[in-house]
DSSP file (Angstrom, degrees, kcal/mol; ACC not computed):
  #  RESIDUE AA STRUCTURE BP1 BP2  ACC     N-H-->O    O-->H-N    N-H-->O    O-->H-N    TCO  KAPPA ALPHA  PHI   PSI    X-CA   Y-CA   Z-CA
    1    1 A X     >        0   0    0      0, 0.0     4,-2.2     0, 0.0     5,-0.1   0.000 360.0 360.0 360.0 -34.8  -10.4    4.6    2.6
    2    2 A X  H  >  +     0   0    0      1,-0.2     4,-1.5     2,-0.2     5,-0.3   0.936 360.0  56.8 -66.4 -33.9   -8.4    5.6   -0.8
    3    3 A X  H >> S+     0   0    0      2,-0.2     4,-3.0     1,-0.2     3,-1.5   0.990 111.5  38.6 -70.5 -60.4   -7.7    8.7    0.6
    4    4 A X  H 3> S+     0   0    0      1,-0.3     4,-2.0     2,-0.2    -1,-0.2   0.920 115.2  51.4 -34.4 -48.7   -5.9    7.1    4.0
    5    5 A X  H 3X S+     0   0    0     -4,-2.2     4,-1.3     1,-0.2    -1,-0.3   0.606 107.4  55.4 -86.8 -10.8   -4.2    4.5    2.3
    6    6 A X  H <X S+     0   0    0     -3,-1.5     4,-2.3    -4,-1.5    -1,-0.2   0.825 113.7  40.0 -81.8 -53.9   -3.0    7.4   -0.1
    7    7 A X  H >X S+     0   0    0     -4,-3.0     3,-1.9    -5,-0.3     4,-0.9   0.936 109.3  63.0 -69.8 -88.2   -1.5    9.4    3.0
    8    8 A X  H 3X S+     0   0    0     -4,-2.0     4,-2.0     1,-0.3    -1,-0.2   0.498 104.1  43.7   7.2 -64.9   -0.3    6.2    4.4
    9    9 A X  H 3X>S+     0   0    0     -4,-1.3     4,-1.9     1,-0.2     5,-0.7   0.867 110.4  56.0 -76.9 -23.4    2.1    5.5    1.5
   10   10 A X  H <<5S+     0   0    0     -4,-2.3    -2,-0.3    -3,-1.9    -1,-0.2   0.637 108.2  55.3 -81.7   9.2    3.3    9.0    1.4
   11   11 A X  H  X5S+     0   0    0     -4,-0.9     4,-1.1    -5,-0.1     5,-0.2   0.851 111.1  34.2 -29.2 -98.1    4.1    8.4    4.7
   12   12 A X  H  X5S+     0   0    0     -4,-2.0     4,-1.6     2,-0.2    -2,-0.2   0.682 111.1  65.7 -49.0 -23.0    6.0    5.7    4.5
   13   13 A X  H  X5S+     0   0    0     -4,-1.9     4,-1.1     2,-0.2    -1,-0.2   0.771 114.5  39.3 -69.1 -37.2    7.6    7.2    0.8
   14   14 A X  H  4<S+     0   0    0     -5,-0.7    -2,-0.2     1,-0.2    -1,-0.1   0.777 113.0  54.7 -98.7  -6.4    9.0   10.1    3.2
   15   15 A X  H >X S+     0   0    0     -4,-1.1     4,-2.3     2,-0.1     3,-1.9   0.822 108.1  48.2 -89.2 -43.6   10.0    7.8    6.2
   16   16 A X  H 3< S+     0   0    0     -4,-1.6    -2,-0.2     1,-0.2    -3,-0.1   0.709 103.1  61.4 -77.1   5.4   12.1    5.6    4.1
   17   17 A X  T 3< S+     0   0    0     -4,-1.1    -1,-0.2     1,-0.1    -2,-0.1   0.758 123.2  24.7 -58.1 -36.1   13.7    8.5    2.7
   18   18 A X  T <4 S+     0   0    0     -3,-1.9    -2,-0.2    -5,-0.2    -3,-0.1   0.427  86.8 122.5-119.3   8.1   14.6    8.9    5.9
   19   19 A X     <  -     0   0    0     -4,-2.3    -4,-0.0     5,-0.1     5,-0.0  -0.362  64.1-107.2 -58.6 135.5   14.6    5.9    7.7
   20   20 A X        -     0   0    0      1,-0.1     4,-0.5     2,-0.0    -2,-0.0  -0.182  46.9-101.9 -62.3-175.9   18.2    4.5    9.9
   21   21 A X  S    S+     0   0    0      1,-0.2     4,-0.3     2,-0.2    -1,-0.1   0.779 123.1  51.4 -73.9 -29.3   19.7    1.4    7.9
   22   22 A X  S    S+     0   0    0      1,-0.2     3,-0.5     2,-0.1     4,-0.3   0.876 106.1  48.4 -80.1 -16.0   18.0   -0.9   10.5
   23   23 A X  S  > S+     0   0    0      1,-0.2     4,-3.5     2,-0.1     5,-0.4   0.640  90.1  94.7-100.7 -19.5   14.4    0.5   10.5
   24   24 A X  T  4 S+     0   0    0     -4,-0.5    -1,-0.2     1,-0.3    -2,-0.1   0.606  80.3  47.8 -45.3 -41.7   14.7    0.2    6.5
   25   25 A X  T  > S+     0   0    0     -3,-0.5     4,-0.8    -4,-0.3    -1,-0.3   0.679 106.7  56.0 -57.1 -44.7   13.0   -3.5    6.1
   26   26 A X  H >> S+     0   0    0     -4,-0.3     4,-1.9     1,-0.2     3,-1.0   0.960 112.1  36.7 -71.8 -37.4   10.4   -2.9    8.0
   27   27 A X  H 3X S+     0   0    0     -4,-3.5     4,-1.2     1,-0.3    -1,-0.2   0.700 112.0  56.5 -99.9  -1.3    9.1    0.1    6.2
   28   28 A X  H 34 S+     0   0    0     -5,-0.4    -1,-0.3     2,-0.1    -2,-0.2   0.550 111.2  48.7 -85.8   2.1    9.9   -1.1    2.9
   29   29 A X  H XX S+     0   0    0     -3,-1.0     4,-1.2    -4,-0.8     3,-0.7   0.861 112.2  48.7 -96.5-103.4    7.6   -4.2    4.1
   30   30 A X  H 3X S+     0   0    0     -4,-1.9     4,-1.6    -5,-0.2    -2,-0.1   0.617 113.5  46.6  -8.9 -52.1    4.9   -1.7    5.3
   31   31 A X  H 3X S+     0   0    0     -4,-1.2     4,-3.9     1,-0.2     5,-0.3   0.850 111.7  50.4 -69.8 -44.9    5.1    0.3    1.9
   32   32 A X  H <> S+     0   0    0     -3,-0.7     4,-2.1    -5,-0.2    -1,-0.2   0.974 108.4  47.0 -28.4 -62.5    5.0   -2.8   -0.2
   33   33 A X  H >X S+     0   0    0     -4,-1.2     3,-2.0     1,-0.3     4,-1.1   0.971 123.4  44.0 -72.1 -62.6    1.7   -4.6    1.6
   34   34 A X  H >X S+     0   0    0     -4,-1.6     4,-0.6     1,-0.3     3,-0.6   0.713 106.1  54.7 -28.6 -56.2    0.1   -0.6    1.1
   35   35 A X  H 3X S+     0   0    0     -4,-3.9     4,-1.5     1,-0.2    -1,-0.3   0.782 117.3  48.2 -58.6 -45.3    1.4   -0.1   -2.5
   36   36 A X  H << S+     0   0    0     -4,-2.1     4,-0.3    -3,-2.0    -2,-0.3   0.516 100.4  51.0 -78.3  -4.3   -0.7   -3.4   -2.8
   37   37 A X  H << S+     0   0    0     -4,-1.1    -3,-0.2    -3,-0.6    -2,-0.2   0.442 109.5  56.3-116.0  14.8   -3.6   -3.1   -1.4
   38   38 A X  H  X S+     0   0    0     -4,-0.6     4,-2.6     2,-0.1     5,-0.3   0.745 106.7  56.5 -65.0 -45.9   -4.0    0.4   -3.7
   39   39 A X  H  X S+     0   0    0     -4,-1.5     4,-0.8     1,-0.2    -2,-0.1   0.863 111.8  35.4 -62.6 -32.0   -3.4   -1.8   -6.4
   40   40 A X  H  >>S+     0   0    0     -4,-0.3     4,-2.0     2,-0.2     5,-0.5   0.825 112.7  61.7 -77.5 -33.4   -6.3   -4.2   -5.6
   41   41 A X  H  >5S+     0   0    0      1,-0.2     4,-2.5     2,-0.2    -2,-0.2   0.951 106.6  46.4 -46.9 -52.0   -8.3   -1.2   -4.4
   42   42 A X  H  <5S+     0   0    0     -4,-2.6    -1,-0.2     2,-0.2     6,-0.2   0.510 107.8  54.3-105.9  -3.1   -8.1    0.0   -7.9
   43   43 A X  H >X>S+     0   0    0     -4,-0.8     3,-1.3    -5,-0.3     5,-1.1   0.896 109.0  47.4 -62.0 -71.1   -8.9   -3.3   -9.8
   44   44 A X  H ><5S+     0   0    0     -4,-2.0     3,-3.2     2,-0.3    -2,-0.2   0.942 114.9  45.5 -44.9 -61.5  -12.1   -3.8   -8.0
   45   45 A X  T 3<<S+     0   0    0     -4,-2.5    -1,-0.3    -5,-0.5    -3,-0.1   0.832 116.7  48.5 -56.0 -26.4  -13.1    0.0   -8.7
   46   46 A X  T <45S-     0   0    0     -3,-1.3    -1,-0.3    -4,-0.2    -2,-0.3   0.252 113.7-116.7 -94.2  -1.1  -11.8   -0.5  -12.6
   47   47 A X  T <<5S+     0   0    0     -3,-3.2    -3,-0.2    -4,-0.7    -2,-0.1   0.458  82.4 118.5  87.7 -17.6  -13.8   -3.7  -13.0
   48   48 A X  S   <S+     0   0    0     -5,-1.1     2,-0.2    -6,-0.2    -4,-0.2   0.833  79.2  26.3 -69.7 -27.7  -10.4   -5.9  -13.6
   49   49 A X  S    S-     0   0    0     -6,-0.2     2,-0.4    -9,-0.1    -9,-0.0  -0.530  81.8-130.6-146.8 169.7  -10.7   -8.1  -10.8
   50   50 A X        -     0   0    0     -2,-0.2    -6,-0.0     2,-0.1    -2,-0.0  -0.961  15.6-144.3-160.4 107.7  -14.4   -9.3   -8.9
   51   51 A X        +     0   0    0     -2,-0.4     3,-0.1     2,-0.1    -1,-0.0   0.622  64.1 111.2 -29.9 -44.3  -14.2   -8.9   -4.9
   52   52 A X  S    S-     0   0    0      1,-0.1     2,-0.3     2,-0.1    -2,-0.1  -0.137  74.1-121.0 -49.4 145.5  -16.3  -11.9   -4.3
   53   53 A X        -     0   0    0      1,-0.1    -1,-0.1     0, 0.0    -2,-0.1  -0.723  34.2-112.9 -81.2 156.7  -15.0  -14.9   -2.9
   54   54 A X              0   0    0     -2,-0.3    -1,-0.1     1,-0.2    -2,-0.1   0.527 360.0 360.0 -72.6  -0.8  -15.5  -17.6   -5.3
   55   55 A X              0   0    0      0, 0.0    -1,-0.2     0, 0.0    -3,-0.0   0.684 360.0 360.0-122.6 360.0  -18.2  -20.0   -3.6
């Protein structure tokens, strides 16, 4: 899955490079929610954070 979501933002890194003005929110949107769910990705795997839901 890391590996997708890895291609995925350099995806989206090289479309908003290139992206018109109007298409520009949306894929800075896109990149965000991606760019964040590496960052959780790589808590869980590092121990910082616990996956479970709490009940």
């Amino acid at each position: 899955m890391t590996n997708e979501l890895d291609r995925t933002i350099v995806e989206l890194q090289a479309e908003l490079r290139n992206a018109h003005p109007d298409e520009r929110r949306q894929i800075e949107a896109e990149l965000e929610l991606a760019l964040a769910e590496l960052a959780v990705i790589t808590a869980e795997q590092e121990g910082a954070i616990d996956a479970e839901p709490p009940f």
